[in-house]
C-alpha positions as CSV (number, residue, x, y, z in Angstrom):
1,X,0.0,0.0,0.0
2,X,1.2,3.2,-1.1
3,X,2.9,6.2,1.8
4,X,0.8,9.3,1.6
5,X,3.0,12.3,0.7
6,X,3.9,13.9,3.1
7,X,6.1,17.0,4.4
8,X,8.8,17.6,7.1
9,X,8.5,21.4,8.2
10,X,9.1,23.3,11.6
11,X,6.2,22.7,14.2
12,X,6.8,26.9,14.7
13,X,8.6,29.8,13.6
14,X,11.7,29.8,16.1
15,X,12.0,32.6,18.8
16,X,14.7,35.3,17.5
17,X,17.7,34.7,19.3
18,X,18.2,37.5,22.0
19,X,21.7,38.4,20.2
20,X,19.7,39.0,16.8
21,X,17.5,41.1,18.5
22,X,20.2,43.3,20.3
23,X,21.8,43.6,16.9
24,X,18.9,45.3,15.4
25,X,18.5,47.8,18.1
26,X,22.5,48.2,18.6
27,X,22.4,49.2,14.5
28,X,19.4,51.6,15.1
29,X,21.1,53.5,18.1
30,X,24.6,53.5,16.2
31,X,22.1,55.4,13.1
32,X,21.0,57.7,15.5
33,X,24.5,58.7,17.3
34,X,26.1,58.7,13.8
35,X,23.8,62.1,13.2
36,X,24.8,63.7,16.2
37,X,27.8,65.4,15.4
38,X,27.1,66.9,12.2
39,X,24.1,68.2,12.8
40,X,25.1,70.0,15.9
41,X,28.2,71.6,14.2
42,X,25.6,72.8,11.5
43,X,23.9,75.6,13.0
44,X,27.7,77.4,13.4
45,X,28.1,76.8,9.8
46,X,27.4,79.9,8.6
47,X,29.6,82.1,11.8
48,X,32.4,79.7,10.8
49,X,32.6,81.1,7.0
50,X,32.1,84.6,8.3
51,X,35.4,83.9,10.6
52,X,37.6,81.9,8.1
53,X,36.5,84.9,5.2
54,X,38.5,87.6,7.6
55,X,41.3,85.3,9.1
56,X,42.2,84.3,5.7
57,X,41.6,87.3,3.8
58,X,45.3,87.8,3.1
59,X,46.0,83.9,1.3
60,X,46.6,83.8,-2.5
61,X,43.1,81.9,-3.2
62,X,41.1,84.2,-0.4
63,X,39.0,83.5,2.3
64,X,35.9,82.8,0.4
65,X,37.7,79.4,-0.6
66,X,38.2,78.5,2.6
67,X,34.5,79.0,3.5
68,X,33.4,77.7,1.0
69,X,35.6,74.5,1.4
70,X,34.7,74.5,5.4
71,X,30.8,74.4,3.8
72,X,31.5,71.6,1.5
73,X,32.9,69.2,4.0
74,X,30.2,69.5,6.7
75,X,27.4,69.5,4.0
76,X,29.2,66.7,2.6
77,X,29.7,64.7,6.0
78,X,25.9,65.1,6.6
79,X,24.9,63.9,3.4
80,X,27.2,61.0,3.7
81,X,25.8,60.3,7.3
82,X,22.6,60.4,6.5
83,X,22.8,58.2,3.6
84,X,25.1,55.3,5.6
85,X,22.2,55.7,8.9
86,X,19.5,54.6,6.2
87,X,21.1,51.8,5.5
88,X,21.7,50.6,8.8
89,X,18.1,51.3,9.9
90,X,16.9,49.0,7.2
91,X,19.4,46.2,7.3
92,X,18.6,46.4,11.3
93,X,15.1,45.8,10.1
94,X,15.9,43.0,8.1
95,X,18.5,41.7,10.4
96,X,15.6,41.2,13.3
97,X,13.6,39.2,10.5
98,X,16.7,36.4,10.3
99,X,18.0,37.8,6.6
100,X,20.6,35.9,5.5
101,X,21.7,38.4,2.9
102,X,21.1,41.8,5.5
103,X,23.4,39.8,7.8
104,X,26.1,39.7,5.3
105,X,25.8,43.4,4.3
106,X,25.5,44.3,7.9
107,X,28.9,42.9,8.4
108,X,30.3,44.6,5.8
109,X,28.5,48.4,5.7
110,X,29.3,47.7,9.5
111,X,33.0,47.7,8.9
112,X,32.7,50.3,6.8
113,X,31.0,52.8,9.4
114,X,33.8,51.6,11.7
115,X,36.6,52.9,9.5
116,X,34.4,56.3,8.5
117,X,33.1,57.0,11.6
118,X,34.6,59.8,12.7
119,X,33.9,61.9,9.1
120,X,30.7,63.6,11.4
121,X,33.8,65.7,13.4
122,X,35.1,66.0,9.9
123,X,34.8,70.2,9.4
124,X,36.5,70.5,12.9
125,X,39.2,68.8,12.2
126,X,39.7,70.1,8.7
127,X,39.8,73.3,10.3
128,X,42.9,72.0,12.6
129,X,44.1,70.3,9.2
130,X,44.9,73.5,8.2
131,X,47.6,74.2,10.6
132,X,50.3,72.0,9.4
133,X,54.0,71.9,10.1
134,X,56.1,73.9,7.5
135,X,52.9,76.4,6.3
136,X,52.4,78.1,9.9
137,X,52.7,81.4,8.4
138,X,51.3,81.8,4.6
139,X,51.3,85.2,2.7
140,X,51.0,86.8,6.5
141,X,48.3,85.1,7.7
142,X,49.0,82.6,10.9
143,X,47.9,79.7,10.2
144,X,47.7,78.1,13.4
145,X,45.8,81.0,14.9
146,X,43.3,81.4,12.3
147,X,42.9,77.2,12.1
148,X,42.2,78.1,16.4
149,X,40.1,81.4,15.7
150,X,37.4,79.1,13.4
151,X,37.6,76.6,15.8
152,X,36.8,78.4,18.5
153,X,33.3,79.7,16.7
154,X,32.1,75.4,18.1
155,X,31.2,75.4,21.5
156,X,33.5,73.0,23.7
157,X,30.0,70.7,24.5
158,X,28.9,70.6,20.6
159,X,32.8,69.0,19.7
160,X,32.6,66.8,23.0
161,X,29.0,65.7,22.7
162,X,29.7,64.9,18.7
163,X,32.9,63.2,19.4
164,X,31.3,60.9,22.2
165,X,28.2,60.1,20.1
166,X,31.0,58.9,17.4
167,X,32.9,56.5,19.7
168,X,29.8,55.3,21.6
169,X,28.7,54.8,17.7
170,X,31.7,52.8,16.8
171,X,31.5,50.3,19.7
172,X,27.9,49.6,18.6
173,X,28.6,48.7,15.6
174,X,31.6,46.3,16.5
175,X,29.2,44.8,19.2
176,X,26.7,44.1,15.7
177,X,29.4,42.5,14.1
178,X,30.1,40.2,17.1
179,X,26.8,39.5,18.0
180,X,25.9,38.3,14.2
181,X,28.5,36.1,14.4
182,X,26.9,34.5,17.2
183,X,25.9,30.6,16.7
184,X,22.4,31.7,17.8
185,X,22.4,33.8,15.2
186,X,23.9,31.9,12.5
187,X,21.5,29.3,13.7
188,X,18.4,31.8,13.4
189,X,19.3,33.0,10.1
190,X,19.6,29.2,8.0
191,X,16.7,28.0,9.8
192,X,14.3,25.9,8.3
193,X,17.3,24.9,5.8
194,X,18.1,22.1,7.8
195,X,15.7,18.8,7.7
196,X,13.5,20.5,5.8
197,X,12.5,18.1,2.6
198,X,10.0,18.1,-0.5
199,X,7.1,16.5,-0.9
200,X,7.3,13.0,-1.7
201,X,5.4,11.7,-4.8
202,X,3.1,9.0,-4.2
203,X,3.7,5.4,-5.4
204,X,3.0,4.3,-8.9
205,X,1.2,1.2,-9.1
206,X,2.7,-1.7,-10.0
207,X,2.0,-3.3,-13.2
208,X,0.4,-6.7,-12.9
209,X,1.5,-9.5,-15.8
């Protein structure tokens, strides 16, 4: 007598794994810290370029470059930002529904952050960039003090708070890595893989002679 067909499948969905689920959340708070620091240096955008017009007034290309540069980078770092914490919100929502493939470009946007995380402190440091050994004084102007005078235009709390939301923002995402690496959450991610068969055809009947 013939088997019914018949089909192996999971009695119920699994639980998510509580390393999956911290993952997820760990990527949303590391979006939201990423933000900080740009968008707090942004409303002193605008005194910055007043300050770097007059304190380098006197160089060959003028002080309007220099704005106009100082502009470009935090515009730039936002934009940047902004685009890389929309990608971790949604691969933290995908990562929470067991995605193979979000877990694998979590791992690797992840690293990515890691290695560009600071570019939300990047206009204060640019300004400091512009101090460097050998051009201290160029065409008159003082390089190091005018670097100091448009840095001083950011409140101590705005570069401190960004600068804290940054590395608090890097050890999140590190923790992601780690904690989808898990077995739990290797397990979570290939279930139903395992065991799992197709239907079997019923039997033929067997030809009598």
């Amino acid at each position: 007598m013939s088997q019914p067909s018949s089909f192996t499948v999971p009695s119920s969905e699994p639980r998510r794994p509580t390393v999956v689920t911290a993952a997820g959340y760990l990527l949303f708070t590391a979006a939201l810290l990423l933000v900080v620091s740009p968008i707090l240096h942004l409303p002193y955008l605008g005194r910055a370029q007043d300050v770097a017009r007059v304190v380098y007034a006197k160089l060959p290309s003028g002080g309007d470059v220099v704005a106009t540069t100082l502009a470009f980078s935090l515009i730039a770092s936002l934009v940047l930002t902004v685009l890389v914490t929309a990608g971790l919100v949604v691969l933290g929502v995908f990562d929470l529904k067991g995605s193979r493939v979000a877990r694998i470009i979590t791992w690797v946007v992840a690293g990515l952050a890691v290695v560009c995380c600071g570019g939300g402190t990047f206009a204060g440091r640019f300004t400091g960039g512009l101090a460097s050994p050998g051009s201290a004084n160029t065409n008159g102007v003082d390089m190091v003090a005018a670097a100091r005078e448009v840095q001083a235009v950011y409140p101590t709390w705005v570069n401190t708070v960004g600068n804290t939301a940054t590395v608090l923002a890097l050890v999140a995402l590190l923790a992601v890595i780690v904690l989808l690496a898990l077995p739990a959450a290797n397990a979570y991610v290939h279930r139903g893989t395992a065991g799992q068969q197709l239907p079997r055809l019923p039997d033929l009947p067997t030809p009598r002679a």
